[in-house]
Each structure stands twice: as C-alpha cells, then as structure tokens.
N, C-alpha and C positions, 0 to 999 in steps of 0.2 A: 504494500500500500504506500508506503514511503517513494516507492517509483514516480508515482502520478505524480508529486510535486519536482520530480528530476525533469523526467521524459516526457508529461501531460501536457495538458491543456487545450481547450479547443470550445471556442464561442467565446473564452472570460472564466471558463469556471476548470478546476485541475481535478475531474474526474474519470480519465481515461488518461491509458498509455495506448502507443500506438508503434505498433512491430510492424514491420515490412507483410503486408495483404492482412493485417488480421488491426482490430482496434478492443483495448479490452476495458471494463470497467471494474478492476480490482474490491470493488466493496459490494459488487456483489457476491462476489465470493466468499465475503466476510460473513453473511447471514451462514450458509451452509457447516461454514467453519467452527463458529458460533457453536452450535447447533452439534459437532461431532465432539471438537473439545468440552463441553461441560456434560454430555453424556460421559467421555473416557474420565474426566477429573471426577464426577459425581459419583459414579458408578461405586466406588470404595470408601468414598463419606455420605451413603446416607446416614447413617447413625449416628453421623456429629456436623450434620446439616447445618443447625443453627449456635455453631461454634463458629466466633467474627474471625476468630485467630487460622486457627487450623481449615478450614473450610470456607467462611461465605469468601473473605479479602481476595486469598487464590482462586478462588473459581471466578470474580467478579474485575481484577486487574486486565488480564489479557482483552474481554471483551468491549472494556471501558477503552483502553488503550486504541481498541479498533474504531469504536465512535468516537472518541477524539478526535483521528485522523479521517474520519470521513467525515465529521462537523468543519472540519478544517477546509476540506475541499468546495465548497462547504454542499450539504446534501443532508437537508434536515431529514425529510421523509424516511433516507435508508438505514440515518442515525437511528429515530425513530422506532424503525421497525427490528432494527438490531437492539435496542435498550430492551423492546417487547418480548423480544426472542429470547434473551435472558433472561428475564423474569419471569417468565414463562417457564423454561425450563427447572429453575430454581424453585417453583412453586409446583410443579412437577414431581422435582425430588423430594418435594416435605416439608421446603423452606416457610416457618411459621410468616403468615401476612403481616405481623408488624412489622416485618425488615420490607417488603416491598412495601407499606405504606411509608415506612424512614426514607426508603429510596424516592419512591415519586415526589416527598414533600421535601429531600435534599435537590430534585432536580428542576423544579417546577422553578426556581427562578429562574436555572436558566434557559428552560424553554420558555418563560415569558421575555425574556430579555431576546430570544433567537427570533421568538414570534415578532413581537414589536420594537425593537429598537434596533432594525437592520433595517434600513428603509423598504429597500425592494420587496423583502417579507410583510413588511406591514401594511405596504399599498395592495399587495396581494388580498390581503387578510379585509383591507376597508374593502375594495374592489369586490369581495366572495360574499361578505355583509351586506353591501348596499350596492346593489349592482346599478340601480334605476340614477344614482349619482351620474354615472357616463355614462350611455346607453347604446353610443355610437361609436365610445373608445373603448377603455379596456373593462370595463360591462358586459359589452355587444353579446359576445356568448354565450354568457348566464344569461341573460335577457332573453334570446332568442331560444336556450333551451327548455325555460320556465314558459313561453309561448308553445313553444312545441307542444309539450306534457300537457299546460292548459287547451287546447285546442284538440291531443288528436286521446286524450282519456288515458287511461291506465293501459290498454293494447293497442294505444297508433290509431284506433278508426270509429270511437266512439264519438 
C-alpha cells in the first residue's frame, strides 16, 4: 500500500499503482486481507478475546495501520468498510460490544472531522442533503433520480 504514494496517482487522488498493461488498487486488497489475518490471529485467542494487552491491540494495529494509509490516499468509503470489516470480525470472535462501542465513540470525531471539515467531502455531504439547493449543478442527479422513483413507482411503470 505504501507503493500508491511512490508509483500512484491518477485524477488528484494516490489510489492506484500502475505496472506496464495492468492498473491496481492496492486497498482493495486490504479488505480480503483484513479478513484472512484476524481469522489466522483470532483463531488461538478466543478465550482471551477481551484481553487489551494480549489480544484486542495485536489483532486491531495491523488493520488500523491499513486504514491509515488508505484514509491517506484518501478513500473514506474503503476506510470505512475496512474499520467495519474488523469489527465485524472481532465481534464475531466474542469481542464483548463495549470495546466496539469505545471504538466507534474513539472514532466518531474523526469521521466527523473526515465528513465535514474537508471541503470536497462536505459539499458532497450539503449536495446529498439538499439537493433542490443546485438542481442544475451538482444536485442534477439526485434531482433527476428522486423524479424518476416519483414518476415511474416502486417497479418503473406504475
């Protein structure tokens, strides 16, 4: 993942490397990865699951480490679903819900900070809200597809 900020980039944003015929996007690999690693780590603590020391830190560094560098890139959404991905799994193994409730109330500022105080992201965000604001600019879409659903019902031809 470290590649993408040597070799990447492409549009403004460092989420692809690109080799001779092929273009890759190393985070997504990271969900799959995610996903193999805390099964192989989990697999011989469950019984000391909700031990910070021995168990939750190491199972939860390398994944963090990964959303890091893909918040870096930056690419909320695959962050996102990789933070889900571990918690998921972690709750899976047994992980008692106060630690993902410590987690999302440790994280929640800074996806409020990622949400609204990145501009591009929070004009997204006023834009997804109140789309009738621009209806002709960056609205149009939502506009047109709230027309649609109103107009053609819940199967297209009502």
């Amino acid at each position: 993942m470290l590649a993408v900020f040597a070799w990447g980039g492409m549009n403004g944003a460092h989420r692809w490397v690109r080799f001779p015929g092929i273009t890759l996007e190393p985070s997504e690999l990271a969900k799959p990865m995610i996903v193999v690693f805390l099964a192989w780590f989990l697999q011989t603590r469950i019984h000391t699951i909700d031990n910070v020391k021995e168990t939750i830190l190491p199972a939860v560094i390398p994944p963090l480490l990964f959303i890091g560098l893909i918040l870096k890139e930056p690419d909320l959404g695959t962050a996102l679903v990789c933070a889900s991905v571990m918690m998921l799994m972690l709750f899976l193994a047994g992980m008692q819900m106060k630690w993902i409730v410590v987690a999302i109330a440790g994280a929640s500022p800074i996806l409020y900070y990622m949400l609204f105080h990145v501009a591009w992201r929070a004009k997204r965000m006023l834009v997804f809200l109140h789309p009738e604001a621009d209806p002709k600019g960056a609205g149009f879409h939502i506009m047109q597809s709230l027309i649609a659903v109103g107009t053609g019902g819940f199967r297209g031809s009502d």
